[in-house]
C-alpha positions as CSV (number, residue, x, y, z in Angstrom):
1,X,0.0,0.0,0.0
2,X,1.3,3.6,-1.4
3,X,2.0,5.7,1.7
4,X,2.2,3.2,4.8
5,X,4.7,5.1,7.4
6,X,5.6,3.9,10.8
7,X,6.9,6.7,13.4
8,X,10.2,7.4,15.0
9,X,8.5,7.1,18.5
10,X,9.3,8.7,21.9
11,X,12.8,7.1,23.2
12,X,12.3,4.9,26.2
13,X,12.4,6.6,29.4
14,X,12.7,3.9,31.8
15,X,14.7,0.0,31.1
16,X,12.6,-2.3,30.1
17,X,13.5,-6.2,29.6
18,X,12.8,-8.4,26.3
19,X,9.8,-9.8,25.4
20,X,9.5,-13.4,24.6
21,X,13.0,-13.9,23.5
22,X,12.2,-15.7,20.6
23,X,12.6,-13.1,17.9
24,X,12.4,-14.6,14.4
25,X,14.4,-13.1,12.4
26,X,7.5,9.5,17.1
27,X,4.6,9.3,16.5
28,X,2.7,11.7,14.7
29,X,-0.8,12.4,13.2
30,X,-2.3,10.0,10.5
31,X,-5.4,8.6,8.7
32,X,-6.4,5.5,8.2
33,X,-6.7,3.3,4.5
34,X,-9.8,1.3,4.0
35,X,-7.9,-2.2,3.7
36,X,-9.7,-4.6,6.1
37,X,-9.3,-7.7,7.6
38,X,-10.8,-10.3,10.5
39,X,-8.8,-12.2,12.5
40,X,-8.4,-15.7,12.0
41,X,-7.3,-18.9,13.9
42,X,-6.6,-23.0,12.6
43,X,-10.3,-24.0,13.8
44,X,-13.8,-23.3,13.2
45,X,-16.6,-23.9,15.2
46,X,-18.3,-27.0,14.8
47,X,-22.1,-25.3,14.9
48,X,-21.7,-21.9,13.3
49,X,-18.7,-22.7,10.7
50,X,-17.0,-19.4,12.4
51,X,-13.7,-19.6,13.9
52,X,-14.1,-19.2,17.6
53,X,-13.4,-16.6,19.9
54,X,-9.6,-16.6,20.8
55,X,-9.1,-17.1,25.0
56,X,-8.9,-13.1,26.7
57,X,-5.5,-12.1,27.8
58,X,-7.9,-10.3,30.6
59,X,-7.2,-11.3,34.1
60,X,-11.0,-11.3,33.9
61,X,-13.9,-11.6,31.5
62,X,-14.8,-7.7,30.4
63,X,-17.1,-6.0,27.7
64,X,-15.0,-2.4,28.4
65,X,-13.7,-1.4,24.9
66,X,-12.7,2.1,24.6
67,X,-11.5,4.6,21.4
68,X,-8.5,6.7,23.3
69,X,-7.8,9.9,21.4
70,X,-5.8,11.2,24.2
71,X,-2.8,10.0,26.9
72,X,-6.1,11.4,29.5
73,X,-8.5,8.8,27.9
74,X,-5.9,5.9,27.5
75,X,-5.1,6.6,31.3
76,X,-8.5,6.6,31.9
77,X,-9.3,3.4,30.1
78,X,-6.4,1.7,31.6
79,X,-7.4,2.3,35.1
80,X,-10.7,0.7,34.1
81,X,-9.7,-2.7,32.8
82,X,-9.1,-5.6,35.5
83,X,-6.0,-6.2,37.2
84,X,-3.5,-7.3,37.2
85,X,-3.5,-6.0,33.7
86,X,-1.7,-6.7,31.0
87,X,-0.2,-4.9,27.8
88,X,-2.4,-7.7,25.5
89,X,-5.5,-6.9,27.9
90,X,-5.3,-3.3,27.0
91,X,-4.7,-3.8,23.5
92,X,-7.7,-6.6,23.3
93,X,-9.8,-4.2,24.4
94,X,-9.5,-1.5,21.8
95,X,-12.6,-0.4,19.3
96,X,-12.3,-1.8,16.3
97,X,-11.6,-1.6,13.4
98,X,-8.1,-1.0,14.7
99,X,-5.5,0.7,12.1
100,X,-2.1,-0.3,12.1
101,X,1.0,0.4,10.9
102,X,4.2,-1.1,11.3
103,X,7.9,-0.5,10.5
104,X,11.0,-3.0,10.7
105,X,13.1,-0.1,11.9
106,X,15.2,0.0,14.8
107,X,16.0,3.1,14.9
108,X,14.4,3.3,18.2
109,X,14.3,2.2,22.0
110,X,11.2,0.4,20.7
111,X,13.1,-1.3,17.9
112,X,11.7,-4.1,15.5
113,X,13.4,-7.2,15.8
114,X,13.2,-7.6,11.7
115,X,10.5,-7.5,9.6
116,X,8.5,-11.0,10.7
117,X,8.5,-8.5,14.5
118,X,7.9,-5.7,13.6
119,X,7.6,-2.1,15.3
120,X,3.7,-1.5,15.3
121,X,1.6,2.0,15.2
122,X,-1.9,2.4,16.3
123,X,-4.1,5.1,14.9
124,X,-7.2,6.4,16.9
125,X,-7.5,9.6,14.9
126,X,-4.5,12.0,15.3
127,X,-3.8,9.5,18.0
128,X,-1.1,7.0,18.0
129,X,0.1,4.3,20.4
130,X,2.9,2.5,19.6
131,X,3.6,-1.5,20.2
132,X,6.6,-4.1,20.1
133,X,6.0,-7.2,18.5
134,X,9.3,-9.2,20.6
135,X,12.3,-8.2,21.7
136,X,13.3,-5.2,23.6
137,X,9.8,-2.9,24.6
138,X,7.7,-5.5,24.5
139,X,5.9,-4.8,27.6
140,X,6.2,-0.7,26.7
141,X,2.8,0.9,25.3
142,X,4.3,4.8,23.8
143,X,2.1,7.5,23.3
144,X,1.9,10.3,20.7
145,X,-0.3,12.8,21.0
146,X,-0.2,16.0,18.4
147,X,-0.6,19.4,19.4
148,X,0.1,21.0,16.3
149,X,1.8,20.2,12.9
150,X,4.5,17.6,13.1
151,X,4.5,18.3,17.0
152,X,3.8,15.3,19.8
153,X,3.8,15.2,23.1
154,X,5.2,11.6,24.2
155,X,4.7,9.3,27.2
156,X,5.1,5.9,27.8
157,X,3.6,3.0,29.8
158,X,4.8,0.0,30.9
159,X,3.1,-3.4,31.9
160,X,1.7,-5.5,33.8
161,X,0.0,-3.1,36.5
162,X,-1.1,-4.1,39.7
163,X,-2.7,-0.8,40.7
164,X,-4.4,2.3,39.8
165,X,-2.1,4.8,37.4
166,X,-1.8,9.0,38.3
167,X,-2.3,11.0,35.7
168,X,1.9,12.1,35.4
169,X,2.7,8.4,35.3
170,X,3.2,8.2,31.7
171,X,4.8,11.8,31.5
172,X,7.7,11.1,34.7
173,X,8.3,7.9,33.2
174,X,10.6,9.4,30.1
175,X,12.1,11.9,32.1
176,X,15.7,12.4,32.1
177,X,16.2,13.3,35.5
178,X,13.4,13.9,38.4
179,X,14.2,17.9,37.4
180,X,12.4,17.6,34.6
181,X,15.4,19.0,32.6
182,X,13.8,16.9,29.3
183,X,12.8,13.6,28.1
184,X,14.7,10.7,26.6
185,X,12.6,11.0,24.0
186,X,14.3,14.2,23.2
187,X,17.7,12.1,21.8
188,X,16.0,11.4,18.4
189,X,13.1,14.0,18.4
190,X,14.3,17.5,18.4
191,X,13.1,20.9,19.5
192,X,11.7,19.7,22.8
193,X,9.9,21.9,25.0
194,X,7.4,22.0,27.9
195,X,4.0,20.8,26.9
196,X,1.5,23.2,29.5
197,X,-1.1,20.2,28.4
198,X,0.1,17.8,31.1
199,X,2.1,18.2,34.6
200,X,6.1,17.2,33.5
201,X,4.6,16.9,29.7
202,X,6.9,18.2,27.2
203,X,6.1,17.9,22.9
204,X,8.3,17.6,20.5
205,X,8.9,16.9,16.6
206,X,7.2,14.0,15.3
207,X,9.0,11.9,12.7
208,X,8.0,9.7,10.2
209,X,10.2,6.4,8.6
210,X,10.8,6.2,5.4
211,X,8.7,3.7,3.5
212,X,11.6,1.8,2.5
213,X,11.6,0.8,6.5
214,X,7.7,-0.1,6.2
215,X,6.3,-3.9,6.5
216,X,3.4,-4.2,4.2
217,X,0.2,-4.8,6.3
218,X,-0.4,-8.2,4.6
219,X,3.0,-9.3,5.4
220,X,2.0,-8.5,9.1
221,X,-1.1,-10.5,9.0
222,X,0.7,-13.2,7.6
223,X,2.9,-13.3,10.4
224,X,-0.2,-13.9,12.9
225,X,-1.6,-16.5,10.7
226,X,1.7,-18.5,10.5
227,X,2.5,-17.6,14.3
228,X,2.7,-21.2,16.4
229,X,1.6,-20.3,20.3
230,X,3.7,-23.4,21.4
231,X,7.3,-22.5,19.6
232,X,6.2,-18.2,20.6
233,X,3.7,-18.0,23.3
234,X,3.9,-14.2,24.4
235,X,4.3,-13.4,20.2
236,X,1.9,-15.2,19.1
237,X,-0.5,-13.8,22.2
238,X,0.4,-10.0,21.4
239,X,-0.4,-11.0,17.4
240,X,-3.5,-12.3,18.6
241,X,-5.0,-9.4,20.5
242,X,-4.3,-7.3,18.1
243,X,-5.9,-9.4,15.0
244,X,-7.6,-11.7,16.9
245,X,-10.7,-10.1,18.4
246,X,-12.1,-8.0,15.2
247,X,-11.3,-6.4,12.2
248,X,-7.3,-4.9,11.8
249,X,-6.8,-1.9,8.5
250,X,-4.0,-0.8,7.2
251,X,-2.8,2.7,8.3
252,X,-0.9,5.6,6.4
253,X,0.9,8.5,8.2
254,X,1.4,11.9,6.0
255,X,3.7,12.1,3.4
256,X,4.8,15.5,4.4
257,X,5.6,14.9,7.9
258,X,9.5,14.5,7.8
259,X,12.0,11.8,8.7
260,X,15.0,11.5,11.4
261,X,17.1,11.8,8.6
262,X,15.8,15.3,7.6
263,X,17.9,16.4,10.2
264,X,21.3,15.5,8.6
């Protein structure tokens, strides 16, 4: 698809260990494309002919879905899901359709670990979250939200939570020091600067990859329906709540917005 961008995102504040270990091998404002697509799993169900439901990664059973078009209302929808709560939880219970984008870059503290684990974006909106497939950040969910052209304010969470989450969580989190001097994510985005939007916030420039770093959406969805739960259990689960519980499009970010390497 013509136009399919991922997002230098913010720079992880805090360290953060692997995901599953068994690799195979900014954010910014976007819209997204009208390429659909259902999840799908091996069986079908013997009465309906539809394949079944895939097992919540919910420590309980919930009907909460939410739309987040801000860090207030991911917060928000966060400290409404059971606990202890997981990354997968929160990403199960998203509205779909859910657009995506993904990138096999690693220029990041999120980085792709190749193009089969990729580095995915989520697009409420102007509204993007940003995933790990494997690998490092794999438990990290990283906001960005815009407050003007090719400006974001980033923030980061990261999982499993056993309690209820303040407000400047996200913001502290990618601090640089508790003097709020700056954010990490500051080292690749530049002209940081207080955001007045949220306590310790500060925005900076949102960047785009290049498409030469993109992986098509129907590779991606290809690497769910290959995925084998016993050879990649927490992969396979993070492919699943994202594909498995309703329809998944393709996302494209602005052509316009500029790159990392526009800074060179």
């Amino acid at each position: 698809m013509r136009g399919l961008f991922a997002l230098t995102a913010g720079c992880t504040g805090g360290s953060e260990p692997a995901g599953s270990g068994t690799t195979s091998g900014g954010t910014a404002t976007g819209e997204a494309s009208t390429l659909t697509t259902g999840g799908t799993t091996p069986t079908t169900s013997s009465t309906t002919g539809e394949p079944p439901p895939p097992p919540t990664a919910c420590a309980e059973p919930t009907t909460l879905s939410a739309a987040p078009r801000t860090i207030a209302e991911a917060v928000a929808f966060i400290n409404e899901l059971p606990q202890p709560l997981t990354l997968d939880c929160f990403l199960e219970r998203l509205e779909r359709p859910l657009a995506i984008a993904a990138t096999k870059s690693v220029i990041s503290l999120q980085p792709a670990e190749g193009a089969s684990s990729p580095r995915l974006f989520l697009f409420f909106g102007e509204f993007v979250m940003s995933v790990a497939v494997d690998g490092h950040g794999f438990q990290l969910l990283e906001f960005g939200e815009p407050v003007g052209q090719w400006r974001s304010i980033k923030a980061e969470v990261s999982f499993p939570l056993t309690d209820i989450m303040g407000i400047e969580a996200p913001f502290t989190r990618v601090l640089r020091d508790p003097g709020g001097g700056g954010t990490s994510c500051g080292v690749c985005h530049g002209s940081e600067a207080p955001a007045p939007e949220y306590p310790q916030a500060f925005a900076s420039d949102a960047l785009r990859f290049p498409d030469f770093e993109l992986v098509s959406f129907a590779d991606l969805r290809g690497e769910y329906e290959r995925c084998d739960p016993a050879a990649q259990p927490e992969r396979c689960a993070r492919l699943t709540a994202l594909f498995g519980h309703g329809e998944v499009e393709a996302a494209a970010f602005p052509e316009a917005m500029p790159t990392i390497y526009d800074y060179e």
